[in-house]
TORMIVO-818108 format. One record per residue: residue in one letter; x, y negated, z of N, C-alpha, C, O in turn. Coordinates in steps of 0.1 Angstrom, whole numbers, padded with zeros to 4 digits, always signed. Atoms other than C-alpha are relative to their C-alpha. Last residue first. Layout:
aXYZXYZXYZXYZ
...
This chain:
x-0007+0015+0002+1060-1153+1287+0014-0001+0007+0021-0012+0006
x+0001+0009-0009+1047-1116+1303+0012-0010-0007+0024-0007-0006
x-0010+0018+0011+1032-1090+1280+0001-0010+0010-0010-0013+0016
x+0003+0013-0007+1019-1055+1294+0008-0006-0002+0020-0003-0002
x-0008+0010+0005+1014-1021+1275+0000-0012+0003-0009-0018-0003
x+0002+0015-0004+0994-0994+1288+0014-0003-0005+0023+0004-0006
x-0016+0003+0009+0989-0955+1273-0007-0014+0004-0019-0017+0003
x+0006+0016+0003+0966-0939+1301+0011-0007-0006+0022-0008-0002
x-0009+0001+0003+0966-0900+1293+0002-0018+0003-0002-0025-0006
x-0004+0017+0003+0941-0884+1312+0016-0003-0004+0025+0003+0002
x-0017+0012+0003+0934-0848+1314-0004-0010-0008-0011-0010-0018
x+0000+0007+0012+0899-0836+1327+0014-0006+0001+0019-0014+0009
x-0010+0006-0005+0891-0804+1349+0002-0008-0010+0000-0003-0021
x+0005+0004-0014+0853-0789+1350+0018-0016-0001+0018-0027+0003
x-0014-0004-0011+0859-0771+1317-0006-0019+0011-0011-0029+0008
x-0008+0012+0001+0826-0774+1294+0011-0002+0010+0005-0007+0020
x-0008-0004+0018+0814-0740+1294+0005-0011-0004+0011-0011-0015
x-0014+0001+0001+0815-0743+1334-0001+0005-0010+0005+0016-0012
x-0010-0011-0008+0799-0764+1337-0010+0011+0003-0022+0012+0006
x-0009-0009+0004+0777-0785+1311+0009+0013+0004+0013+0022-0003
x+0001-0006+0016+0769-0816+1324+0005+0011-0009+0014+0009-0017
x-0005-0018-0001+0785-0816+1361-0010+0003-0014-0011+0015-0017
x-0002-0002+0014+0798-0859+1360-0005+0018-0002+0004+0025-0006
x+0014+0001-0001+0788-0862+1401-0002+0002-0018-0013+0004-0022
x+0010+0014+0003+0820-0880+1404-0013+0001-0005-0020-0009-0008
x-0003+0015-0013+0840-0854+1420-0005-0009-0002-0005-0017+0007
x+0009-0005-0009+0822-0827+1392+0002-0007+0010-0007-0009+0018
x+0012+0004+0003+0845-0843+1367-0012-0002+0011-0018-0012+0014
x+0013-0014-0004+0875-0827+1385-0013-0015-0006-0014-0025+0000
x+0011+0004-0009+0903-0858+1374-0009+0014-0002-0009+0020-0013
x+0015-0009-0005+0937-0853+1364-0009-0003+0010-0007-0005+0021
x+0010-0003-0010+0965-0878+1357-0009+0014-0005-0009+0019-0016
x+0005-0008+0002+0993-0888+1326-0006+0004+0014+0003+0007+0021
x+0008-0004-0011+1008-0923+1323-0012+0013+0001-0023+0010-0003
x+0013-0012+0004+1021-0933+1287-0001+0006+0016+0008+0013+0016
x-0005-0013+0003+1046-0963+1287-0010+0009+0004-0020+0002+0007
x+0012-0004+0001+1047-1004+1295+0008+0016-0006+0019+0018-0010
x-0006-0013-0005+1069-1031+1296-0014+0005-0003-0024-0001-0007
x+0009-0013+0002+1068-1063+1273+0011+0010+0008+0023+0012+0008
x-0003-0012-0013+1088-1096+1282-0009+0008-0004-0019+0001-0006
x+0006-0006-0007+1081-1121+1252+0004+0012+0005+0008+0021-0002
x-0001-0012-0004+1104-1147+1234-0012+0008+0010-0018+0000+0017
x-0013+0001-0009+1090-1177+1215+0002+0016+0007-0007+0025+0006
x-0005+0008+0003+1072-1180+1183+0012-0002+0014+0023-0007+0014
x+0005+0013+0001+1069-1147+1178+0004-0019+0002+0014-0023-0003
x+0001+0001+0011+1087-1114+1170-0011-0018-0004-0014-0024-0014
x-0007+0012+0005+1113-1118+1197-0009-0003-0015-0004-0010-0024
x+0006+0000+0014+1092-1090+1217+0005-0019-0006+0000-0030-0002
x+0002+0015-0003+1118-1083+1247-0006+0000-0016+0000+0005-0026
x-0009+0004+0009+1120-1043+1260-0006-0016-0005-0016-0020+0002
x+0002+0015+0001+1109-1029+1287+0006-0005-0012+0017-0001-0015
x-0009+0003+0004+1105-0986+1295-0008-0013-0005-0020-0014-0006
x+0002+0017-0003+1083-0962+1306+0012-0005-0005+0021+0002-0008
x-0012+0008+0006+1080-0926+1293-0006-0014+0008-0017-0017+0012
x-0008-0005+0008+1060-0897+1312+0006-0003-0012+0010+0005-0021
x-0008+0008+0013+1050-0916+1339+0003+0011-0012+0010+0019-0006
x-0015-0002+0002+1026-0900+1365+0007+0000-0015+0004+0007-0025
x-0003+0000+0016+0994-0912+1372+0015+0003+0004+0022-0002+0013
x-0016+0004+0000+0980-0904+1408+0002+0002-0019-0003+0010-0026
x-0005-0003+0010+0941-0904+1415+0017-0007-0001+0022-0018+0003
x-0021+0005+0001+0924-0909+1449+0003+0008-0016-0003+0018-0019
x-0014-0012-0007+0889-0906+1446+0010-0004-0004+0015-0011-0013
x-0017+0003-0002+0858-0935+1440+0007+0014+0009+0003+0020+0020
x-0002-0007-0011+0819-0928+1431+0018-0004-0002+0024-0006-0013
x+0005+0003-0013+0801-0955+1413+0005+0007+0008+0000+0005+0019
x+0015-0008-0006+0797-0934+1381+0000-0002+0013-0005+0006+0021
x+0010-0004+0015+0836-0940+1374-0010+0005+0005-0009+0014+0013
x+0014+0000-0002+0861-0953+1406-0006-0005-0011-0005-0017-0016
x+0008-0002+0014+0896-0941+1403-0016-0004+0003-0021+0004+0011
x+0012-0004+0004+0921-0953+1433-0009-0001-0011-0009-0012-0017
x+0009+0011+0000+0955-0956+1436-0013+0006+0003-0013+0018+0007
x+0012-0004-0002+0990-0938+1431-0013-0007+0007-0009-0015+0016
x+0006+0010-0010+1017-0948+1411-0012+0009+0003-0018+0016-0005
x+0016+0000+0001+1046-0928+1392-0011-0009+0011-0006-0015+0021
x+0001-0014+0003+1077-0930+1380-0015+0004+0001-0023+0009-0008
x+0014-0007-0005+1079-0965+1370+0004+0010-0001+0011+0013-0010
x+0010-0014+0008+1118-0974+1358-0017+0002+0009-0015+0002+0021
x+0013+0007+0006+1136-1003+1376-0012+0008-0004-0024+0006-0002
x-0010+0015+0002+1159-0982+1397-0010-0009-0006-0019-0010+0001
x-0014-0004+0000+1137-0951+1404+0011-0008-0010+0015-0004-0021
x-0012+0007+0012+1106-0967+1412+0013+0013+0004+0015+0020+0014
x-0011-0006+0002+1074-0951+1428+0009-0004-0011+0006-0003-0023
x-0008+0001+0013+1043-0972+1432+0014+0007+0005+0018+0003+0016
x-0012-0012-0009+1017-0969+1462+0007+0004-0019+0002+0010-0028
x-0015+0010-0005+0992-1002+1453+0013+0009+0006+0021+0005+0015
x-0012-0007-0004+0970-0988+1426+0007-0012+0009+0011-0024+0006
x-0005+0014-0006+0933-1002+1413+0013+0014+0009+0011+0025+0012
x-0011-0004-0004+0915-0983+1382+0006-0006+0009+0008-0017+0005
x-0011+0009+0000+0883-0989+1374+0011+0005+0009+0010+0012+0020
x-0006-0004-0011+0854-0978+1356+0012-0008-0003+0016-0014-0012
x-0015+0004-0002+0831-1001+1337+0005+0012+0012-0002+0014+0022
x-0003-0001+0015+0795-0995+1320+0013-0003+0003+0019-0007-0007
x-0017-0002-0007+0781-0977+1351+0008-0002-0012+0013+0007-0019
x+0001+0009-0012+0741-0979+1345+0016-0004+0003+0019-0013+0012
x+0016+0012+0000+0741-0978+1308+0004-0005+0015+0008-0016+0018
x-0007+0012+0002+0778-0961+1307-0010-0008-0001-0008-0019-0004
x+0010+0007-0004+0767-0925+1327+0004-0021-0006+0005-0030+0003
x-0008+0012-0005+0800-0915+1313-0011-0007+0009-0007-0017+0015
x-0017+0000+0003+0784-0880+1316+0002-0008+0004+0000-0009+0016
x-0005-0014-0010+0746-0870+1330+0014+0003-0002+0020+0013+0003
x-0001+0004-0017+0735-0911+1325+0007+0020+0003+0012+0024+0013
x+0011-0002-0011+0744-0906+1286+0001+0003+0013+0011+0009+0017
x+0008+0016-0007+0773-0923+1272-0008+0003+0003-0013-0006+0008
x-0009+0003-0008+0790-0887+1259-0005-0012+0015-0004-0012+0027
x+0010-0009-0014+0753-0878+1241+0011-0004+0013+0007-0007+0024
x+0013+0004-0004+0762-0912+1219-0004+0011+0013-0010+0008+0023
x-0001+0011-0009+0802-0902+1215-0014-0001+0011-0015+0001+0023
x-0005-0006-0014+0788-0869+1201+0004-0011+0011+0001-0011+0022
x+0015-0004-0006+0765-0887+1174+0004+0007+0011-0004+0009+0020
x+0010+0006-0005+0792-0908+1164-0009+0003+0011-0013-0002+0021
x+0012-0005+0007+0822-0880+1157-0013-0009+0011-0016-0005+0022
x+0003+0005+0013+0853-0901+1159-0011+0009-0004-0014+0009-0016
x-0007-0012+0006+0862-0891+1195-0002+0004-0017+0002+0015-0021
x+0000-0003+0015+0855-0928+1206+0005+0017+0000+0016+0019+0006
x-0006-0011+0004+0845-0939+1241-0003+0003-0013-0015+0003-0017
x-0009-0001+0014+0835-0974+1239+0005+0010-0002+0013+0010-0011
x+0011-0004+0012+0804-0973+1262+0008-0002-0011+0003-0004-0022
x+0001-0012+0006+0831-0967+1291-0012+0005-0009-0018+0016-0010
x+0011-0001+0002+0849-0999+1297-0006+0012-0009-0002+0015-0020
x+0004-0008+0011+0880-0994+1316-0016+0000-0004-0025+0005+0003
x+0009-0006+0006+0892-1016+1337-0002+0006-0009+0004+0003-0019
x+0005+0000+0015+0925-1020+1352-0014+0008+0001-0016+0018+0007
x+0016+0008-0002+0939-1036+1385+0000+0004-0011+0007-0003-0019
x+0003-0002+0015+0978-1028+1389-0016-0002+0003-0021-0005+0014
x+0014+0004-0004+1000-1038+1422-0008+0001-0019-0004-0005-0029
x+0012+0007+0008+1035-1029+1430-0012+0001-0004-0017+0011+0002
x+0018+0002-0001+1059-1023+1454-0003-0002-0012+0005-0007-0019
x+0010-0013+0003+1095-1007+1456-0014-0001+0001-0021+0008+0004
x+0005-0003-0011+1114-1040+1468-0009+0014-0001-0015+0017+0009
x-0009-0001-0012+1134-1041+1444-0002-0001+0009+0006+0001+0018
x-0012-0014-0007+1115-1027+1422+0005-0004+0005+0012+0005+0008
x-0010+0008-0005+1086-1059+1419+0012+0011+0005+0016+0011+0017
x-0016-0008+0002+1063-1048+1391+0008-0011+0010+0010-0023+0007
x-0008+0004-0004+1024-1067+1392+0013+0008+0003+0008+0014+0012
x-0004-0010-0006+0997-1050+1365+0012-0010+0004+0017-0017-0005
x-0012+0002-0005+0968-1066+1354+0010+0007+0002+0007+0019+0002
x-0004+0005-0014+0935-1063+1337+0016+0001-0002+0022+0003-0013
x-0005+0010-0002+0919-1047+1305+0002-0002+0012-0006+0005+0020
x+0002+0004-0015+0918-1012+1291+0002-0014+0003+0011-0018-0004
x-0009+0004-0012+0906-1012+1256+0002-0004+0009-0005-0013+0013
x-0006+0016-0003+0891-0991+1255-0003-0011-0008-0014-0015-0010
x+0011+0011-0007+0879-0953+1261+0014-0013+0001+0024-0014+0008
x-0010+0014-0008+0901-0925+1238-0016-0007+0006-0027-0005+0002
x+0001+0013+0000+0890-0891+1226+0008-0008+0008+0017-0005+0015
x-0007+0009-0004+0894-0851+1229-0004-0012-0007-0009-0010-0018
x+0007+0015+0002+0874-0822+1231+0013-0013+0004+0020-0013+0014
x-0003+0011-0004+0901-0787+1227-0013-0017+0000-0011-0024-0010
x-0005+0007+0009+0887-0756+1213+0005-0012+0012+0000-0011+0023
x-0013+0000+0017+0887-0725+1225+0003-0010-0005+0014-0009-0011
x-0011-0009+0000+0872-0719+1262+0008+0001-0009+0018+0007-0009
x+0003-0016-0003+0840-0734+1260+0010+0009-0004+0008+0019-0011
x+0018+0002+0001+0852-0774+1255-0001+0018-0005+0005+0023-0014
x-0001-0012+0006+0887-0778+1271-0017+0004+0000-0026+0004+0008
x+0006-0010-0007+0887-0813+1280-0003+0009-0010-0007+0006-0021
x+0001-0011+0007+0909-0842+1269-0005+0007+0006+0000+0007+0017
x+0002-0012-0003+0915-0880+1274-0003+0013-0005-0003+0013-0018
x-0003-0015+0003+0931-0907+1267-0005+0012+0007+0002+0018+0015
x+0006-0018-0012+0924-0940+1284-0001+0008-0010-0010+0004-0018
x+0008-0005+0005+0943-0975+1259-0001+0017+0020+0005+0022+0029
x+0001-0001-0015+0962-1005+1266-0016+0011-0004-0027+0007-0007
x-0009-0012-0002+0982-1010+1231-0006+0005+0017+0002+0009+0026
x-0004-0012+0011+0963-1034+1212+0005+0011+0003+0005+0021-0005
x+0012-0012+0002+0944-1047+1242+0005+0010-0010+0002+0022-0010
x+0003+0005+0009+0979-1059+1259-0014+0007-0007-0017+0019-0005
x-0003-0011+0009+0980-1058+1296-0005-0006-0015-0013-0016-0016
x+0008+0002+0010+0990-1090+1312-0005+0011-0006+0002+0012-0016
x+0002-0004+0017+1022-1085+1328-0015-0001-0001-0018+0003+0010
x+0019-0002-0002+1028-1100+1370+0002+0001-0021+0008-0008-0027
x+0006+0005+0015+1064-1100+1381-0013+0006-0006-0018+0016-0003
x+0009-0011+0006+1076-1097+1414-0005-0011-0016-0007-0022-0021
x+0013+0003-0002+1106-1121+1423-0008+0008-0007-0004+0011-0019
x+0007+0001+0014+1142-1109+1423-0016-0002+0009-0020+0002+0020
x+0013-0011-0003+1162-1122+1453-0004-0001-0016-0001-0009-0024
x+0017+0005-0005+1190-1148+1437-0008+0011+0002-0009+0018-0008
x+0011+0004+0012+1224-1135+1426-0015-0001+0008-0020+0008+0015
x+0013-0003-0002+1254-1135+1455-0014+0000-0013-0016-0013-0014
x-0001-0013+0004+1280-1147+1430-0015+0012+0006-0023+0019+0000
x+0004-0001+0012+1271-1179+1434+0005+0013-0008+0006+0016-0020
x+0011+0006-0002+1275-1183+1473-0006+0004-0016-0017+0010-0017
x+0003-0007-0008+1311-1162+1475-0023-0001-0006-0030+0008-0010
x-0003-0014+0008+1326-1187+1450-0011+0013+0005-0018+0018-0005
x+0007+0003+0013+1309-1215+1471+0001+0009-0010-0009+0014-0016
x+0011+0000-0002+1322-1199+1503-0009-0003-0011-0019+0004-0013
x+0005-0019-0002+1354-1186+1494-0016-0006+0000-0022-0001-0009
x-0001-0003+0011+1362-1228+1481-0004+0019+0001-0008+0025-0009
x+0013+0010+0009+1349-1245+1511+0001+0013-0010-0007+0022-0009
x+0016-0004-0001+1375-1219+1529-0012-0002-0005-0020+0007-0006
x+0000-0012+0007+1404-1228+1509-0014+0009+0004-0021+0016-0003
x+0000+0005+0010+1396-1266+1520-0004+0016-0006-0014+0019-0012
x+0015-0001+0003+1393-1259+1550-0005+0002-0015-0015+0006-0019
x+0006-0015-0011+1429-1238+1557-0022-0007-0006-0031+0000-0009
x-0002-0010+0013+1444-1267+1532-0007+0016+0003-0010+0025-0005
x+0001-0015-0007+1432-1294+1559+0001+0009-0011-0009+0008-0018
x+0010-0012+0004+1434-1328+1538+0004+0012+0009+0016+0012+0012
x-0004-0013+0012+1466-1351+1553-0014+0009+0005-0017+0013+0016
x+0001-0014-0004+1449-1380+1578+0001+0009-0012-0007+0009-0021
């Protein structure tokens, strides 16, 4: 029996065809790093000057799957580490009528409504719960970006980029102060996550 040149050429579209298609992408799960996974914040302290510090490092997760437009983030923040480099203000910060950090020594961050525009984060929105009380909070990107850390022994995947929010103090029961201590608080959340 002479080969069929009609199946033959067919076999051949289909395998061509078959390996060009490229495989679904699979979500990917980062690690955050402590060196670079930091809460930023700032409040306008009686109308002139600026208060500002950091609380961390943040630890937990964060899962990225854009081609399907989901993903999934889980960060703590422990809040008897706020620093604004003067000691003795940290110390009134961590009392039960602020971070309250004796009874409430972790807030936490958990997101599953993510905005891509092609790979990029734009922004994600979730829930904030500090001092035991939980509200919706949206971070919005203002750099993201991946790049591959070749400085060890083997390659490493790093994304990660600066995330900026607002929280009303006074929604968590935080009212120390108002209104000569401003009621509204910017967040900066700088994260950075490492995946093998």
């Amino acid at each position: 029996m002479k080969p069929n040149p009609w199946r033959r050429a067919t076999f051949t579209m289909v395998a061509l065809a078959s390996q060009a298609v490229p495989a679904a992408a699979q979500p990917l799960t980062y690690q955050l790093d402590p060196a670079h996974s930091w809460v930023h914040f700032e409040v306008l302290h009686f109308g002139t000057s600026t208060i500002r510090g950091r609380i961390g490092p943040v630890s937990g997760s964060v899962t990225l799957d854009p081609a399907a437009g989901r993903g999934e983030v889980s960060l703590a923040v422990p809040t008897a580490s706020v620093s604004t480099g003067i000691g003795f203000f940290d110390a009134r910060l961590r009392e039960d009528d602020l971070l309250a950090s004796t009874a409430h020594p972790t807030a936490y961050f958990v997101a599953t409504r993510f905005q891509f525009e092609g790979d990029r984060v734009v922004s994600l929105r979730g829930e904030f719960t500090w001092r035991g009380v939980s509200q919706p909070l949206t971070l919005n990107a203002l750099r993201y970006a991946c790049r591959s850390d070749t400085s060890g022994a083997a390659a490493v995947q790093v994304c990660g980029g600066d995330f900026e929010g607002e929280v009303l103090r006074s929604d968590f029961g935080a009212t120390f102060g108002l209104p000569l201590v401003a009621n509204r608080v910017r967040l900066v959340v700088q994260v950075e996550g490492r995946r093998p």
